[in-house]
ZAMAR-87058 format. One record per residue (C-alpha): residue number from 1; x, z, y. Coordinates in pm, whole numbers, plus 32768, in hexadecimal, padded with zeros to 4 digits. Each point is the difference from the previous one (the first is absolute). Example, Ala and Ser with C-alpha at 12.3 -4.5 7.8 and 13.67 -1.06 7.14 Angstrom:
// residues 2
<rec><i>1</i><u>84CE</u><w>830C</w><v>7E3E</v></rec>
<rec><i>2</i><u>8089</u><w>7FBE</w><v>8158</v></rec>
***
This chain:
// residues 88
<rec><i>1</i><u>8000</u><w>8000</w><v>8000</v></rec>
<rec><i>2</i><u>8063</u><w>7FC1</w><v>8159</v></rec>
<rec><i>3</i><u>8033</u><w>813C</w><v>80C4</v></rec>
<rec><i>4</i><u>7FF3</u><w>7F50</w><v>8141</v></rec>
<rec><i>5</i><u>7F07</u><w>7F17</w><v>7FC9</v></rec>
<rec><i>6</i><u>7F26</u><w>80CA</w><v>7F10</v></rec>
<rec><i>7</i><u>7E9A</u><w>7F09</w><v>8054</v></rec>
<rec><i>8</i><u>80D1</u><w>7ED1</w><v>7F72</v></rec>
<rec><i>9</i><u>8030</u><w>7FC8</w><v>7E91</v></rec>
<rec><i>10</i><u>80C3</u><w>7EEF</w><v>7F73</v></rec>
<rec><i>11</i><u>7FA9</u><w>7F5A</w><v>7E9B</v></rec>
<rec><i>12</i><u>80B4</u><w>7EF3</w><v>7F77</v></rec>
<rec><i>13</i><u>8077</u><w>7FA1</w><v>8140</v></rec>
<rec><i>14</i><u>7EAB</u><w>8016</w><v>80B4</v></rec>
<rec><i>15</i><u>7FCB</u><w>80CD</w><v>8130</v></rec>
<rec><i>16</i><u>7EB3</u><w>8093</w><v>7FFD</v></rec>
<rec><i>17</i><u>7FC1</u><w>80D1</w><v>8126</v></rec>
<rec><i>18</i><u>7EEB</u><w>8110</w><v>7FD6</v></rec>
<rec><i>19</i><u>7FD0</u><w>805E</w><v>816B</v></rec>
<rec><i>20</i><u>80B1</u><w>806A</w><v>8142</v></rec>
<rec><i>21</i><u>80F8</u><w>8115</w><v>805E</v></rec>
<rec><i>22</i><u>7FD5</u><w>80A8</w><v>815F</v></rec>
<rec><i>23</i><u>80B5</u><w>8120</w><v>8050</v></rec>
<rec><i>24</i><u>8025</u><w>80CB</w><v>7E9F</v></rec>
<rec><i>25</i><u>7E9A</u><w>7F92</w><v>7F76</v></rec>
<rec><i>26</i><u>7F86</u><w>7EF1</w><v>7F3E</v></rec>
<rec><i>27</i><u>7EA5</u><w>7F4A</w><v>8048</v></rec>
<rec><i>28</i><u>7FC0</u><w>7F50</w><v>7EEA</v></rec>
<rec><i>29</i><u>7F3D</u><w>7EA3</w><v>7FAC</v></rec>
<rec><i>30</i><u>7F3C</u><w>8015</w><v>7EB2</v></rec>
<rec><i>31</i><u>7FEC</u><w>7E84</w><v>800B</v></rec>
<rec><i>32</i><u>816E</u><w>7FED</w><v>7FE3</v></rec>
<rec><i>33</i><u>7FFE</u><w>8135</w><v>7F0A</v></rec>
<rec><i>34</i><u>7F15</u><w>7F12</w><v>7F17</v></rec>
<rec><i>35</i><u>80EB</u><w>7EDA</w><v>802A</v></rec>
<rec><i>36</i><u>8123</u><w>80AA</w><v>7F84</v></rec>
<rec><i>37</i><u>7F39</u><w>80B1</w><v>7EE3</v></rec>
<rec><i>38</i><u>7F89</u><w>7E9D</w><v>7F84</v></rec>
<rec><i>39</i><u>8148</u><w>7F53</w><v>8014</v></rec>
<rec><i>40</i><u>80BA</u><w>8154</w><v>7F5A</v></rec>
<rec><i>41</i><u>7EB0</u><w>7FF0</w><v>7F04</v></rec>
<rec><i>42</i><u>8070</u><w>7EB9</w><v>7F83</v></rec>
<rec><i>43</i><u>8177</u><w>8061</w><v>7FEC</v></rec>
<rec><i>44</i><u>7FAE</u><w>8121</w><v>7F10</v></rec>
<rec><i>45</i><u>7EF8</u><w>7F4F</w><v>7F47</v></rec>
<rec><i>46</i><u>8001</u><w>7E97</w><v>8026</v></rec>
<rec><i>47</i><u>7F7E</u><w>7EE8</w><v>80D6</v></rec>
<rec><i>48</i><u>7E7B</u><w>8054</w><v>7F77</v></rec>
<rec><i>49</i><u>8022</u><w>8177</w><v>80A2</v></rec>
<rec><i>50</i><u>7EF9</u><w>7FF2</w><v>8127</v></rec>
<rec><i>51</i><u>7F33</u><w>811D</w><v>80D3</v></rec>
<rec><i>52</i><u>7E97</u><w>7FEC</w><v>7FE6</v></rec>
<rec><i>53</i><u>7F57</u><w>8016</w><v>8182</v></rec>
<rec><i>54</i><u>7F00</u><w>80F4</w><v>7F39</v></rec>
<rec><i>55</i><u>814B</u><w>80D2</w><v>7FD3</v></rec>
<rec><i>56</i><u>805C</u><w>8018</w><v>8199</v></rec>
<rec><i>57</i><u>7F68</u><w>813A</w><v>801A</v></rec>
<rec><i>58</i><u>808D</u><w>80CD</w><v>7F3F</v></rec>
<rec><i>59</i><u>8134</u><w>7F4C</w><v>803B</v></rec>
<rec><i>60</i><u>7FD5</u><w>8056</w><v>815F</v></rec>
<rec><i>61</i><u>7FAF</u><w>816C</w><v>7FAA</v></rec>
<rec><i>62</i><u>815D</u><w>801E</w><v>7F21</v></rec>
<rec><i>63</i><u>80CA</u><w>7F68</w><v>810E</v></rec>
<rec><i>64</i><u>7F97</u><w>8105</w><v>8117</v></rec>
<rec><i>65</i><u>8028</u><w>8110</w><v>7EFF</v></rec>
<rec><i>66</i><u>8163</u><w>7FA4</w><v>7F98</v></rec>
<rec><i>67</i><u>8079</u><w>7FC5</w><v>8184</v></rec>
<rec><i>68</i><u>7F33</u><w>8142</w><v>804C</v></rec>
<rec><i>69</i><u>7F4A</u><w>7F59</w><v>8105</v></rec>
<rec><i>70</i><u>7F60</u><w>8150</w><v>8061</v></rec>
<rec><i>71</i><u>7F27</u><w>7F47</w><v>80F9</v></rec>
<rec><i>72</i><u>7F5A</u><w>7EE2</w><v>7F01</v></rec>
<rec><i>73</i><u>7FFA</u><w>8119</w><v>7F05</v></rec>
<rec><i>74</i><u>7EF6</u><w>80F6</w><v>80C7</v></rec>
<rec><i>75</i><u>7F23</u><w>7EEF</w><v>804C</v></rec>
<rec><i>76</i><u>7FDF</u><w>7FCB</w><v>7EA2</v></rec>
<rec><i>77</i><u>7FF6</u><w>8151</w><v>7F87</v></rec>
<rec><i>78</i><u>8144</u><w>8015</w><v>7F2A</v></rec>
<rec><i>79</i><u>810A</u><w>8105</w><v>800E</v></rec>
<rec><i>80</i><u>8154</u><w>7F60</w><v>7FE9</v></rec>
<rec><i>81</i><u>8079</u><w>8185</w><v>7F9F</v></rec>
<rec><i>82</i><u>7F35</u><w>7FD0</w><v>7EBB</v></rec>
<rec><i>83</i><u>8080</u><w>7F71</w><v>7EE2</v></rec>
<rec><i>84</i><u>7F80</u><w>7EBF</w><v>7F65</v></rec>
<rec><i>85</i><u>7F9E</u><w>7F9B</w><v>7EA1</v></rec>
<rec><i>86</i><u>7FFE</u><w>7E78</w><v>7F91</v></rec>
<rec><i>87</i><u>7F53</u><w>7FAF</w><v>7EED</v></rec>
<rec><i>88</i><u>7F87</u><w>7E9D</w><v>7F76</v></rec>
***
């Protein structure tokens, strides 16, 4: 990871940006965010890997929870001090 550039993540010689960095904060995109999960989707699991737009949601809902977007997290009534089981 790069320390200096920590909203940039580079796989197989793609940049993907995932948002902006003012001051010490990141503000996010969750457009971006689903770009790079698709294109790191089908370097895991092949070219056929693709997110569902039924599947934004909760998407949406792990991304703020795992940036601890304390903000997006009230509105929608999850505690990003709690911890979180996946199942499925």
């Amino acid at each position: 990871m790069n320390t200096k550039q920590p909203h940039i993540i580079i796989e197989k010689g793609v940049q993907y940006q995932l948002g902006e960095l003012h001051d010490n904060q990141i503000n996010y995109d969750f457009k971006s965010i689903l770009i790079y999960l698709d294109a790191k989707g089908k370097l895991l699991f092949g070219k056929n890997f693709k997110l569902y737009e039924e599947d934004e949601v909760v998407l949406y809902k792990l991304c703020i929870y795992f940036i601890r977007d304390f903000d997006a997290c009230a509105k929608l009534n999850i505690d990003p001090n709690k911890g979180i089981l996946l199942s499925g």
